[in-house]
PLY file of the C-alpha trace (Angstrom):
ply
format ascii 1.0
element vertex 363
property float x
property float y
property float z
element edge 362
property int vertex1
property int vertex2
end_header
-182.18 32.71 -103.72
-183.20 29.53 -105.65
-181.72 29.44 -109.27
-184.25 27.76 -111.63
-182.38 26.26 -114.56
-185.15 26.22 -117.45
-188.92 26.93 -117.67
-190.92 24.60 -119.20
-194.36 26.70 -119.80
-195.57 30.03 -121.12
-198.75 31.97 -121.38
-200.14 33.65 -124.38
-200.78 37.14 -124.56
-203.49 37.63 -126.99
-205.56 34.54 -128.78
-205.60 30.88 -128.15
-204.07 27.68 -129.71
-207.04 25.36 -131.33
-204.66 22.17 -132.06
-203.39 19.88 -128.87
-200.29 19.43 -130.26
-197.33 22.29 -131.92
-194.19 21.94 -133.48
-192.29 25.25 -132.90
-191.06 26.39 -135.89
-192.65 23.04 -138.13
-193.89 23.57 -142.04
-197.59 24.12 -143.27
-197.91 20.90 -144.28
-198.86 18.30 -141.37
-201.50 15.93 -142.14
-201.58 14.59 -138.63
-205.07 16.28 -137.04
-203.78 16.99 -133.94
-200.92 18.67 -134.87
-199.98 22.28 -136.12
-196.60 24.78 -135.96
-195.89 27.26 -135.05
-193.93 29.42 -137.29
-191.62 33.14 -135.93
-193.25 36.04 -137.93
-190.37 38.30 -136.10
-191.00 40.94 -132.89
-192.32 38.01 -130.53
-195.34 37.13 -133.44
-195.78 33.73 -134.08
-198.23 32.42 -137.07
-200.45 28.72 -136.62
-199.52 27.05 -139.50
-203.37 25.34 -140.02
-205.90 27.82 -138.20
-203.03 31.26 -139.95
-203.99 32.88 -136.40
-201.15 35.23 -135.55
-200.46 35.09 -131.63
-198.06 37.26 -129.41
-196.33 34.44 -127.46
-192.99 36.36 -126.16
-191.82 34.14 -124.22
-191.47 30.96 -126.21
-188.09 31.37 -127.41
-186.96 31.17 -124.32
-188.39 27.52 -123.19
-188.14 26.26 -126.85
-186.00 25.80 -129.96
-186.34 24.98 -133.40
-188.11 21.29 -133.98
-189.41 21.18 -130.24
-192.68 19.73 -129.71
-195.24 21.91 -127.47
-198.61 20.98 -126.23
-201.50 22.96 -125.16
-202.23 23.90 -121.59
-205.01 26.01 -119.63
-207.42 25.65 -122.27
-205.31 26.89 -125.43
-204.01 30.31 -123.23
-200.54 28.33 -122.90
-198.08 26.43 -123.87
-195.71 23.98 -122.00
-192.74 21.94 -123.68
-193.14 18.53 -124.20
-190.42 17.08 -126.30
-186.90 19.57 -126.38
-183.58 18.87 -127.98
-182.06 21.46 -125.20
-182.44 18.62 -122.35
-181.24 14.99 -121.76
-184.71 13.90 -120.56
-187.37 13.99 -121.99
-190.58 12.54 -120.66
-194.51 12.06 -121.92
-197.05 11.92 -119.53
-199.52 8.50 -121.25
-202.50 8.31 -118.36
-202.85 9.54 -115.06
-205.03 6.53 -113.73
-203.57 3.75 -112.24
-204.22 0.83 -110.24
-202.00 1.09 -107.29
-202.23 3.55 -104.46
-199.10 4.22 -103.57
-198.42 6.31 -100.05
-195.92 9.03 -101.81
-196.80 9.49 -105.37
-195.93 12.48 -106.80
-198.62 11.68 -109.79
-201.97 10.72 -107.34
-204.10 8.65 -109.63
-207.21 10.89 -111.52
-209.57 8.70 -113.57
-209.23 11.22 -116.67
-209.27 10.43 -120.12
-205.76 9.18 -121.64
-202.86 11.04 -123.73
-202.19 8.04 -126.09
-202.95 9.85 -129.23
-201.60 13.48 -128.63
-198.11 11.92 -127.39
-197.91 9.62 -130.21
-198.47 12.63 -132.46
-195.84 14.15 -130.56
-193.32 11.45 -130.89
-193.67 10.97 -134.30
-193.02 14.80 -135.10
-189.93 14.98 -133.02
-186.93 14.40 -135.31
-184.19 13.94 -132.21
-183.28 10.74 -131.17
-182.64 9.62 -127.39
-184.30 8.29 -124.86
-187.61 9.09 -124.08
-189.56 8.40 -120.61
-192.94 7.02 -120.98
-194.62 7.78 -118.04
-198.50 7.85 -115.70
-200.23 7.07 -113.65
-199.64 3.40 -115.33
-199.16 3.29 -119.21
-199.31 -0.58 -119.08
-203.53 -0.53 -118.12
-203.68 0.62 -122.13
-202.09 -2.34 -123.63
-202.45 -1.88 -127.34
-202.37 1.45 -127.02
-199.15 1.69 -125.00
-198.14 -0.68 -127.50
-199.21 1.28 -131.04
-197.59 4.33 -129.02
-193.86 2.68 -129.14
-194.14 0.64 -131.85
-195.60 3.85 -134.53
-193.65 6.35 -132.12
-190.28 4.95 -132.70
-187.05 6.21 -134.34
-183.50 5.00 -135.14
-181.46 6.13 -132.54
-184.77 6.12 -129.88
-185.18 4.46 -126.64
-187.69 4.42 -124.26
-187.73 4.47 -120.41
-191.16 3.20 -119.36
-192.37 3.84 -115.73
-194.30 0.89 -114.80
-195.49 -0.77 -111.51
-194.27 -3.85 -113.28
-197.91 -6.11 -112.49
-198.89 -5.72 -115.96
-195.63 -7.99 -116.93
-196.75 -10.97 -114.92
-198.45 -11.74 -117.86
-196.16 -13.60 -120.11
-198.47 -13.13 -122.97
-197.75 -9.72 -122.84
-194.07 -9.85 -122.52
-193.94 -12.04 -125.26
-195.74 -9.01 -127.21
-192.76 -6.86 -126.41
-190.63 -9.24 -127.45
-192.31 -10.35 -130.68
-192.07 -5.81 -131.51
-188.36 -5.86 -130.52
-189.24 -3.16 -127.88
-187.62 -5.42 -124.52
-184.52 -4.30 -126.71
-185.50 -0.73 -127.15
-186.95 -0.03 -123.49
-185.59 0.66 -119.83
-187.83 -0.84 -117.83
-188.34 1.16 -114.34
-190.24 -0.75 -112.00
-190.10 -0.08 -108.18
-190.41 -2.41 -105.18
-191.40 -1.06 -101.97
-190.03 -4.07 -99.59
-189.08 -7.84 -99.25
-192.21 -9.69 -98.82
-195.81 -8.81 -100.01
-196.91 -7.39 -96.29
-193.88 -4.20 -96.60
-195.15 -4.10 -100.30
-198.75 -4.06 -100.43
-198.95 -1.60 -97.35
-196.95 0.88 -99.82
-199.30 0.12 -102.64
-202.79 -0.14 -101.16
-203.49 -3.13 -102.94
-203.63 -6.93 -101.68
-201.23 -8.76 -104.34
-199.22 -6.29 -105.64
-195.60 -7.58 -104.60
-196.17 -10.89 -106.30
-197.85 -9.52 -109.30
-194.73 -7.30 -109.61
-192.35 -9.88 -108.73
-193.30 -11.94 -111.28
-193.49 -9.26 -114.07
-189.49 -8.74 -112.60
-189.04 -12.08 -113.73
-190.84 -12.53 -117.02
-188.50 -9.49 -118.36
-185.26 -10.49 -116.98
-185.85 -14.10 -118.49
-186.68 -12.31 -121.98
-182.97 -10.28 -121.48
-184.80 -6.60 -120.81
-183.14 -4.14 -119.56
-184.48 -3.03 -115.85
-183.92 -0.28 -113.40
-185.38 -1.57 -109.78
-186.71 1.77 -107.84
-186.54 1.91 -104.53
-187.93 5.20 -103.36
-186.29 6.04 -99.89
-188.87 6.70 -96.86
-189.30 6.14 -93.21
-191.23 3.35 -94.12
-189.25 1.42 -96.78
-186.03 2.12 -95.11
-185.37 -0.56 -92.80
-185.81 -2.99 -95.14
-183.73 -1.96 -97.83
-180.79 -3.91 -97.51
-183.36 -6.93 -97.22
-185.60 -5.74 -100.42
-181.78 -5.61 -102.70
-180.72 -8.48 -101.10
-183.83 -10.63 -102.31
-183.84 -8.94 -106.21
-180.26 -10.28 -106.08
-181.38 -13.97 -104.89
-184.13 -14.11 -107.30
-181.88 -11.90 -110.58
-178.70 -12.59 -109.85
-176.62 -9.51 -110.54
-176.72 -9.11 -114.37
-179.83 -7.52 -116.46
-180.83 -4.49 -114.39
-179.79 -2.06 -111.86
-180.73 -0.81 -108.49
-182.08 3.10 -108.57
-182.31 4.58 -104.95
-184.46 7.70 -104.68
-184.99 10.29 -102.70
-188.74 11.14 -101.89
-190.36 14.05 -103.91
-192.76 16.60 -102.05
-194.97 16.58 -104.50
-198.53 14.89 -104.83
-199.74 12.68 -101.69
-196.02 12.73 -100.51
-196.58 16.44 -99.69
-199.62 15.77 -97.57
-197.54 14.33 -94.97
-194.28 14.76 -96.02
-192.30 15.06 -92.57
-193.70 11.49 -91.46
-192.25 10.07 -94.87
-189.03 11.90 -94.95
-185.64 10.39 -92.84
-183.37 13.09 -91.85
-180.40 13.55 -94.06
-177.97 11.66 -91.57
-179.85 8.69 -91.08
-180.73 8.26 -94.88
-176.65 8.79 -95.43
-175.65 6.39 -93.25
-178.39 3.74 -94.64
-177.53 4.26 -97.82
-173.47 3.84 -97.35
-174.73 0.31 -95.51
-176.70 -0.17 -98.34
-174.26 0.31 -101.67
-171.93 -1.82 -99.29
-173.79 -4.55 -99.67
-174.90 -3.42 -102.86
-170.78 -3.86 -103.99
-170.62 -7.31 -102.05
-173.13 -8.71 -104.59
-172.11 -7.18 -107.62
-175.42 -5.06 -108.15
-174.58 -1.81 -110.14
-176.35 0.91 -108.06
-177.46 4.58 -108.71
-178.42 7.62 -106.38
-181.39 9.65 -108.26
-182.49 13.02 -106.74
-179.85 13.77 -103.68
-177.80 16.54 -104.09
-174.48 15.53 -103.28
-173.45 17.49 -100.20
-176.20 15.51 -98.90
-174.32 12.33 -99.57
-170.99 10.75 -97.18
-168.50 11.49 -99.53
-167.92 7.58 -100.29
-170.70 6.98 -102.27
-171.06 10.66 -104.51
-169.97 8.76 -107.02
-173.03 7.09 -107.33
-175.13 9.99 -107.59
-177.15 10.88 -110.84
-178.53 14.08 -112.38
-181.75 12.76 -112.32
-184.21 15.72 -111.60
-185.15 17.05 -114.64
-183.46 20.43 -115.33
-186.80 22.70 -115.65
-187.89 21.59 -112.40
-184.47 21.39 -110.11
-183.36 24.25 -108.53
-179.86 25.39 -106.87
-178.80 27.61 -103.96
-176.65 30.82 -103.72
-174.18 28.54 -102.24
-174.00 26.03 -105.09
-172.18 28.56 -107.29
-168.89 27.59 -105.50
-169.46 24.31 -105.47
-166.94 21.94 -107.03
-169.49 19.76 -107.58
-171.99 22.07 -109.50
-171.97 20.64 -113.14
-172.66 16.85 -111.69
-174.88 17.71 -109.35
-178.95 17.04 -108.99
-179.68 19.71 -107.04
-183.08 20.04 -105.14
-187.01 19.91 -106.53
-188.33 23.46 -107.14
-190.94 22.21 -104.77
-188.58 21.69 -101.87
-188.85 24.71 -99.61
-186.60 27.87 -99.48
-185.33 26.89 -96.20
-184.08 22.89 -97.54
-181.60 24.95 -100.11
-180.27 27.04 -97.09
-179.06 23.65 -95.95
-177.08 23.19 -98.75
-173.66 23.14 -98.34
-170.55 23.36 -100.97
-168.02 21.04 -101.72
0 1
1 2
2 3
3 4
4 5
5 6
6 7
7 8
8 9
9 10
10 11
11 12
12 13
13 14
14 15
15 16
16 17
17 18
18 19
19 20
20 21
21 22
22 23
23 24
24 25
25 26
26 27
27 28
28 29
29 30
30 31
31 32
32 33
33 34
34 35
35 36
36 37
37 38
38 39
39 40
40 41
41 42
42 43
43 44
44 45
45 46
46 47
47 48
48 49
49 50
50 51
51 52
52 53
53 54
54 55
55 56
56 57
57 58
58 59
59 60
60 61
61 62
62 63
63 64
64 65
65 66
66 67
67 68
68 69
69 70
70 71
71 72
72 73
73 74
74 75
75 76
76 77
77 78
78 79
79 80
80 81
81 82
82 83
83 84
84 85
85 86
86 87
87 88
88 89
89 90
90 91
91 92
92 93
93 94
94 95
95 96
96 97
97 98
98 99
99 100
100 101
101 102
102 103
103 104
104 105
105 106
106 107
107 108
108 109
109 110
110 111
111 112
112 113
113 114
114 115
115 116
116 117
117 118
118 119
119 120
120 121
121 122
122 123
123 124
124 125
125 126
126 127
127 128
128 129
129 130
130 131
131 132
132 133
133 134
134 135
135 136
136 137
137 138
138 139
139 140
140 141
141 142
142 143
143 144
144 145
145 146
146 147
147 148
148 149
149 150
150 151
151 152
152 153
153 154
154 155
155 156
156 157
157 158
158 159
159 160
160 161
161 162
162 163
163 164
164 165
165 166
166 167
167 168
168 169
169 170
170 171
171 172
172 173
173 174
174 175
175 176
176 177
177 178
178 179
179 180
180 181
181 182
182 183
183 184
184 185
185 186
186 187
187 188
188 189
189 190
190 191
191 192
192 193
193 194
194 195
195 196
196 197
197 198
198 199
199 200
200 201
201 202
202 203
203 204
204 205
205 206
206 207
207 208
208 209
209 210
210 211
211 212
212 213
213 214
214 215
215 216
216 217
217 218
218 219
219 220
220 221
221 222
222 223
223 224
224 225
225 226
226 227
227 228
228 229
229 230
230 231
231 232
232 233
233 234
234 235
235 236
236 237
237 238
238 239
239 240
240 241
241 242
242 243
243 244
244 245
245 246
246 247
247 248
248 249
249 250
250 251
251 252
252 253
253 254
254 255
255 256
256 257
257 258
258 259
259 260
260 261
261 262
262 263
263 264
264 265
265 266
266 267
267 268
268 269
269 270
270 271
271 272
272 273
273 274
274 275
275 276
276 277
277 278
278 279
279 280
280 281
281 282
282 283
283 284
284 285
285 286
286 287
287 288
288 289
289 290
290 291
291 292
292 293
293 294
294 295
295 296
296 297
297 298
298 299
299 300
300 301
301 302
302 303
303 304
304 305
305 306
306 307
307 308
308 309
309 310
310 311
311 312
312 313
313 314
314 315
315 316
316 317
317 318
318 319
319 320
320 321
321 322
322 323
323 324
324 325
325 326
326 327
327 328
328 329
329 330
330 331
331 332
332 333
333 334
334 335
335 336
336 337
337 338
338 339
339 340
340 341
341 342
342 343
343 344
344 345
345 346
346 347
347 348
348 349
349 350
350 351
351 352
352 353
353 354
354 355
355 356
356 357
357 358
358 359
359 360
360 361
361 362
């Protein structure tokens, strides 16, 4: 039986939310017009601090704590958590459109109207600092108002992690932007490339000059001394060609400046439509990626694992492996509870099937 760690969501009993944006347990007075509290009246009441409606919301205490930030779901009949001080990651959701057309994203591409303005709200209400991932579709097709967002949005002690395809940076009018706000000092950039050449590349993203658009925006930020994380996300496809794809970021960045992120495929969005083309079996995808941090080592490229559970790994490279799965949506077996491992483990996605945790085995 699957162990889920945290919730993230909860319905309301009676009533409805009127405001986009709450701060659990915040004070009457927030002039921000998206944004209201929520304040504990005692026996699982809860009072909105601008509207006074009193709602039965039992459940919230358990998915949130005192300063977290919660946004409005299903119409105003529920709440999910959006910024928390009881997790290490915490992520905002900007767009969901975006220009590429990648074969496995777990966030398909829906031409809907953008979250600048409620997740701004959101960040500037959240008193914990951190880092914070900035997230889409793609944030960058909203330039200024990507921009406003982590400029206004920003707190000592903050960082961001921005999700990016990376084309937008091929612009070194724009990177000079970030530079000119200090934010290339504040931000992770995560940027994945799907292969060594623009053919392997493009055929990922659906789109005819992708790999030098994102190439070049690679460039432009490790000339301006950004951080970067380089995502490779692990599939039948792109796995040949690994070794080649790390080889080339190396020839072109050196070995300083950024760091090579290895990921195991989600089954979630398109990648669930076809997900046992896209998927290599455990074995194979071991033994690749022990050739891979090999050469990985060779070149002096730090390297990390995000997503594998580490039973899944050959035992030489755990120590790359990250708790990367965020914790209300990664889920354990029975066996896991005597696993050594446990506490530094990823575990699976809660949308990995019943039968994938049976596979699990401890260390």
């Amino acid at each position: 039986m699957a162990e889920l760690v945290r919730l993230d969501h909860t319905l309301i009993k009676q009533g409805g939310l009127r405001y986009p944006v709450y701060v659990f347990g915040g004070t009457d007075d927030l002039a921000d017009p998206f944004v209201s509290s929520l304040q504990g009246e005692g026996d699982g009441f809860f009072r909105c601090s601008k509207s006074r409606e009193r709602l039965s919301i039992p459940e919230l205490s358990k998915i949130a704590s005192e300063g977290d930030i919660l946004f409005t779901i299903h119409r105003g009949r529920g709440l999910r958590v959006a910024l928390t001080t009881n997790t290490h990651q915490n992520t905002l959701l900007l767009t969901e459109q975006c220009n590429n057309n990648c074969t496995f994203c777990s966030q398909p591409p829906r031409d809907l109207p953008h979250y600048f303005d409620y997740c701004l709200s959101a960040l500037k209400h959240f008193e914990a600092a951190g880092q914070v991932g900035l997230t889409g579709g793609e944030p960058t097709l909203h330039w200024q108002s990507l921009l406003d967002l982590m400029v206004k949005g920003y707190k000592p002690g903050r960082t961001y992690h921005l999700l990016s395809h990376g084309r937008t940076f091929s612009k070194a009018a724009l990177v000079q932007e970030m530079v000119t706000n200090k934010l290339h000092e504040k931000t992770l950039f995560g940027i994945p490339i799907h292969g060594a050449s623009a053919s392997a590349h493009d055929l990922v993203t659906n789109v005819a000059g992708s790999w030098d658009e994102t190439v070049a925006g690679l460039i432009n930020l490790h000339y301006v001394g950004a951080s970067i994380e380089v995502r490779v996300v692990v599939t039948q496809q792109v796995m040949p060609i690994v070794s080649e794809t790390l080889a080339l970021i190396h020839s072109i960045m050196g070995s300083q400046g950024y760091f090579i992120a290895l990921m195991r495929l989600e089954p979630t969005g398109w990648a669930k439509r076809h997900f046992n083309l896209l998927k290599p079996s455990v074995i194979t995808e071991g033994q690749m990626l022990e050739e891979v941090i090999s050469g990985c080592e060779i070149r002096n490229q730090s390297v990390k694992l995000y997503n594998y559970p580490l039973c899944d790994l050959p035992s030489s490279i755990r120590k790359y492996a990250a708790q990367s799965i965020s914790d209300w949506k990664n889920v354990f077996g029975e066996v896991c509870s005597s696993c050594d491992g446990r506490k530094r483990c990823s575990g699976l996605f809660s949308s990995e099937s019943e039968q994938r945790l049976s596979e699990l085995e401890p260390l």
